[in-house]
C-alpha positions in Angstrom: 62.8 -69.7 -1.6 60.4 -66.3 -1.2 59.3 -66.2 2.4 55.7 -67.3 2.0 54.7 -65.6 5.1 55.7 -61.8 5.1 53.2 -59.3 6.4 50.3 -58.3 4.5 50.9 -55.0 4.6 53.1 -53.2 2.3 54.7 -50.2 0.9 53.6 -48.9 -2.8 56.4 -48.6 -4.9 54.7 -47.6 -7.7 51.2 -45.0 -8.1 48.2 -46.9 -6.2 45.4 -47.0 -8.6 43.9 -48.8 -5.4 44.6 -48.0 -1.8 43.4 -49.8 1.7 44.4 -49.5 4.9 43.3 -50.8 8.2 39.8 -51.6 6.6 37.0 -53.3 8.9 33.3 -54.0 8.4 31.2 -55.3 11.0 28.0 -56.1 10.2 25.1 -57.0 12.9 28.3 -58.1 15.6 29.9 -60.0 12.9 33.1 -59.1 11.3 33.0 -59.5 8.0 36.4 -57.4 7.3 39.5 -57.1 9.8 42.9 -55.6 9.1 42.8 -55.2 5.5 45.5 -53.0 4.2 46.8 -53.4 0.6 47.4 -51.7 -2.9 46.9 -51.7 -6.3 49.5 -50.4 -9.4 48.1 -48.5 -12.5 48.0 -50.7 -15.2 48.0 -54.2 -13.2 45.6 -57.2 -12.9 45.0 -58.4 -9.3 43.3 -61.5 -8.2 41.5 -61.0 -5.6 40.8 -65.3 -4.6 39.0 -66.8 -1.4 36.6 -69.4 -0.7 33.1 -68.4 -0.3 32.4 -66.2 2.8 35.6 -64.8 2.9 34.9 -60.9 2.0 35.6 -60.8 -1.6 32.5 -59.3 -2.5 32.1 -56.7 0.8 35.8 -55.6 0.0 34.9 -54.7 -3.4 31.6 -52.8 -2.6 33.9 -51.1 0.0 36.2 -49.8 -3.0 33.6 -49.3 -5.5 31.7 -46.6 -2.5 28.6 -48.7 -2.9 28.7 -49.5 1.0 31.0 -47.4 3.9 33.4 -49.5 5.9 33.6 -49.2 9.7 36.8 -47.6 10.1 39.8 -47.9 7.6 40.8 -45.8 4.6 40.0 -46.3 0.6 41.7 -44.4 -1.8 41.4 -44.2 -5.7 44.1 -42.8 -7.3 45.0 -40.8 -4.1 41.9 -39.4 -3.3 39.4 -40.9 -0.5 36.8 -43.7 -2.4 32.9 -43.2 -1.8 30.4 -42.0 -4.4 32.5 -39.4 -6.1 35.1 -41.9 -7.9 31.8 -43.6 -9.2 33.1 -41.9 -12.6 36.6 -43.2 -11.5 35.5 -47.0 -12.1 33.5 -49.3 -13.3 32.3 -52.7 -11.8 30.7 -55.8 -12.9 28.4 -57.1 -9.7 28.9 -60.7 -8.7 24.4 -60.6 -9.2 23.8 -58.4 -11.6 20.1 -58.2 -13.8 19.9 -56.4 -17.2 16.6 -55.3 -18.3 15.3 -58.2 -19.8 12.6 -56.1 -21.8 15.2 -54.3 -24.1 17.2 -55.9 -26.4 21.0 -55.7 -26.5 21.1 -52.3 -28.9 18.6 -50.4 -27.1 20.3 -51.2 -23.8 23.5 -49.7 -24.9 21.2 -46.6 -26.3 20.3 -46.5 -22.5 23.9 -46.9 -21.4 25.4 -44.4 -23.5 22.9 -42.0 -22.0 23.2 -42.8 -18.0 27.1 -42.9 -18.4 28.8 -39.6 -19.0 32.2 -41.5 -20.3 30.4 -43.8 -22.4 32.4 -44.8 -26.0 30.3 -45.7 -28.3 33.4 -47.1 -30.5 34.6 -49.2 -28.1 31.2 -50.8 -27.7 30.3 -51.2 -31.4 34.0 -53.3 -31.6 33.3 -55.3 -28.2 30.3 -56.1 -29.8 32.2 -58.2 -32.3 35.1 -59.0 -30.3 32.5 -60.3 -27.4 30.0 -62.0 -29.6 27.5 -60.0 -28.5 24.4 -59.8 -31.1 22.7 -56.5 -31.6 19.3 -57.7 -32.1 19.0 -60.1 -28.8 16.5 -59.3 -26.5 18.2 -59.5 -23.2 15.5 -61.6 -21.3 15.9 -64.7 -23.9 20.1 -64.6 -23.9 22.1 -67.8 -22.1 24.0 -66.6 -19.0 27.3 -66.7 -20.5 25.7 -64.2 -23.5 24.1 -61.8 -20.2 28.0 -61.9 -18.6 29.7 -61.0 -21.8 26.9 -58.3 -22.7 27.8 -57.0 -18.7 31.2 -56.9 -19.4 30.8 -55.2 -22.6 28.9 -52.8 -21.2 31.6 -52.6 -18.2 34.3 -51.9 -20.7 32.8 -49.6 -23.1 32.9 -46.7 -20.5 37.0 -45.4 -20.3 37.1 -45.6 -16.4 40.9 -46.6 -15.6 39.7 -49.2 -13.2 37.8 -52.2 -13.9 36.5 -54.2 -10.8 35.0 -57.6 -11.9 33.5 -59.6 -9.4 33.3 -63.6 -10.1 33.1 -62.6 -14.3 32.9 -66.4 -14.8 30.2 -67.7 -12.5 27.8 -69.9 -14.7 29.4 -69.2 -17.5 30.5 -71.4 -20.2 34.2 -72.9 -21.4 33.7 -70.9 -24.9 32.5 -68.0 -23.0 34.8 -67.7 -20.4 37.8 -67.8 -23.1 35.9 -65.0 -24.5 35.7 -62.9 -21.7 39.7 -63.4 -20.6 40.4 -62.3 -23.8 38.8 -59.2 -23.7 40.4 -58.8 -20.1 43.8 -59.4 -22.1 43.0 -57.2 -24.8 42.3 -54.3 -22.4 45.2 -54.4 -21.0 47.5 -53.8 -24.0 47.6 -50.3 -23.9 49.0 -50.3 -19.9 45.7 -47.8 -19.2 43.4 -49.8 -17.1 43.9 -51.4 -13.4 42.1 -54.5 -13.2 40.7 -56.1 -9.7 39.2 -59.3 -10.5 37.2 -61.9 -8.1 37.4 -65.3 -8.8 37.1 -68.7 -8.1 38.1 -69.7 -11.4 41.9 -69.7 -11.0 42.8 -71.6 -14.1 41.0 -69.4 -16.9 43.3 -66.4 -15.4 46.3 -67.7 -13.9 48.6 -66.8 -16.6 46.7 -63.6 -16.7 47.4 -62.1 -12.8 50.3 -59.5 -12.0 49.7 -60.0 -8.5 47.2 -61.7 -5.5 45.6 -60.2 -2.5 44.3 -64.0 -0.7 41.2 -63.3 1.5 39.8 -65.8 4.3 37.9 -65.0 7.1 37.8 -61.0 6.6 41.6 -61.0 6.8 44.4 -61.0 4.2 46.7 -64.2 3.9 48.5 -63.0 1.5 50.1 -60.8 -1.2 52.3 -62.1 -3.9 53.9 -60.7 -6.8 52.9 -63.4 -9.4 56.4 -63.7 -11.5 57.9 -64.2 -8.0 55.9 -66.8 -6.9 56.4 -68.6 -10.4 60.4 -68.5 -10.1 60.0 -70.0 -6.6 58.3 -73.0 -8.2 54.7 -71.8 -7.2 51.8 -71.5 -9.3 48.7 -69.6 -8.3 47.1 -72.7 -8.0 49.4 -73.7 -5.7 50.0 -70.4 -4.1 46.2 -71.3 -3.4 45.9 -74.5 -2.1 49.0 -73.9 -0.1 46.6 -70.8 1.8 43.5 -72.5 2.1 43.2 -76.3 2.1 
């Protein structure tokens, strides 16, 4: 049996796409992140999972350079995060508002001009592949039609890393599968890192290379997926095991 309760902190053994050390954010005399040190592969899906409050959402505004931590270090690809990786990634918000006034065409008109590594391709196939319909005017789509148009509009630019925060969040069954399997079919060509927050374990528990758990602005663990499934865990159960 894996020993469940190894430090957090580890040693790359292969290129970080993502790198944290010794992060902390305090906000208003309340920590919000403590200790958190961590990294990411190239060409890996990470679930980043914790119950609500626990960081998720900070920690990923943190990487992305929207917000500075207190005192810690962020690197992408080997280079210090903040506003000049911007072109390095690309993240979906856990709140996020496209303008409703335009419809789904002329917002990826608008797209293709604010984003300098925009691919037009790629978006006229995730289009199809995402179900999205040209003609829709943003303000009258259902939420799981807004969340796949976000994350076709996430996709379509050929930053290596993808951060998603809670993709799934009022979204439906049939659009959920949707959206894993675009996350699936991203990842066949070994280019893109994917860091994903979730609550919904089950739509991408077969999907995860590894976890980073989060509670209270600390990490309670990192596991390497295929090792937790041949010591009988599940991430499920990996979960419950952390936090209930």
């Amino acid at each position: 049996m894996m020993n469940m309760n190894r430090p957090a902190q580890e040693t790359p053994a292969a290129p970080a796409a993502v790198e944290c050390q010794d992060l902390r954010l305090e906000i208003k005399n309340r920590v919000i992140l403590d200790g958190i040190s961590f990294h990411i592969p190239q060409g890996s899906i990470t679930g980043l999972l914790g119950p609500n409050g626990a960081g998720k959402s900070s920690l990923l505004r943190i990487i992305s350079g929207l917000i500075p931590a207190g005192s810690g270090t962020v690197s992408i690809n080997g280079r210090p995060a903040g506003v000049e990786r911007l072109g390095e990634l690309s993240m979906l918000p856990d709140r996020s508002s496209l303008p409703g006034w335009l419809t789904v065409q002329e917002w990826l008109g608008f797209a293709a001009g604010i984003y300098p590594d925009w691919d037009s391709s790629k978006a006229a196939e995730l289009l199809l592949s995402l179900s999205v319909t040209p003609d829709s005017l943003i303000s009258t789509m259902s939420r799981g039609e807004e969340a796949r148009l976000q994350l076709l509009t996430c996709l379509s630019r050929q930053a290596a890393l993808i951060i998603l925060d809670e993709p799934f969040t009022g979204v439906d069954l049939i659009s959920r599968e949707v959206i894993a399997s675009a996350v699936v079919g991203e990842m066949a060509g070994g280019c893109r890192t994917f860091l994903i927050a979730t609550h919904d374990i089950r739509e991408m528990e077969l999907l995860f290379d590894r976890l980073i758990l989060i509670g209270g602005g600390r990490i309670q663990g990192i596991d390497d997926v295929d090792q937790l499934r041949h010591s009988g865990y599940s991430v499920e159960s990996r979960y419950r095991e952390v936090f209930a």
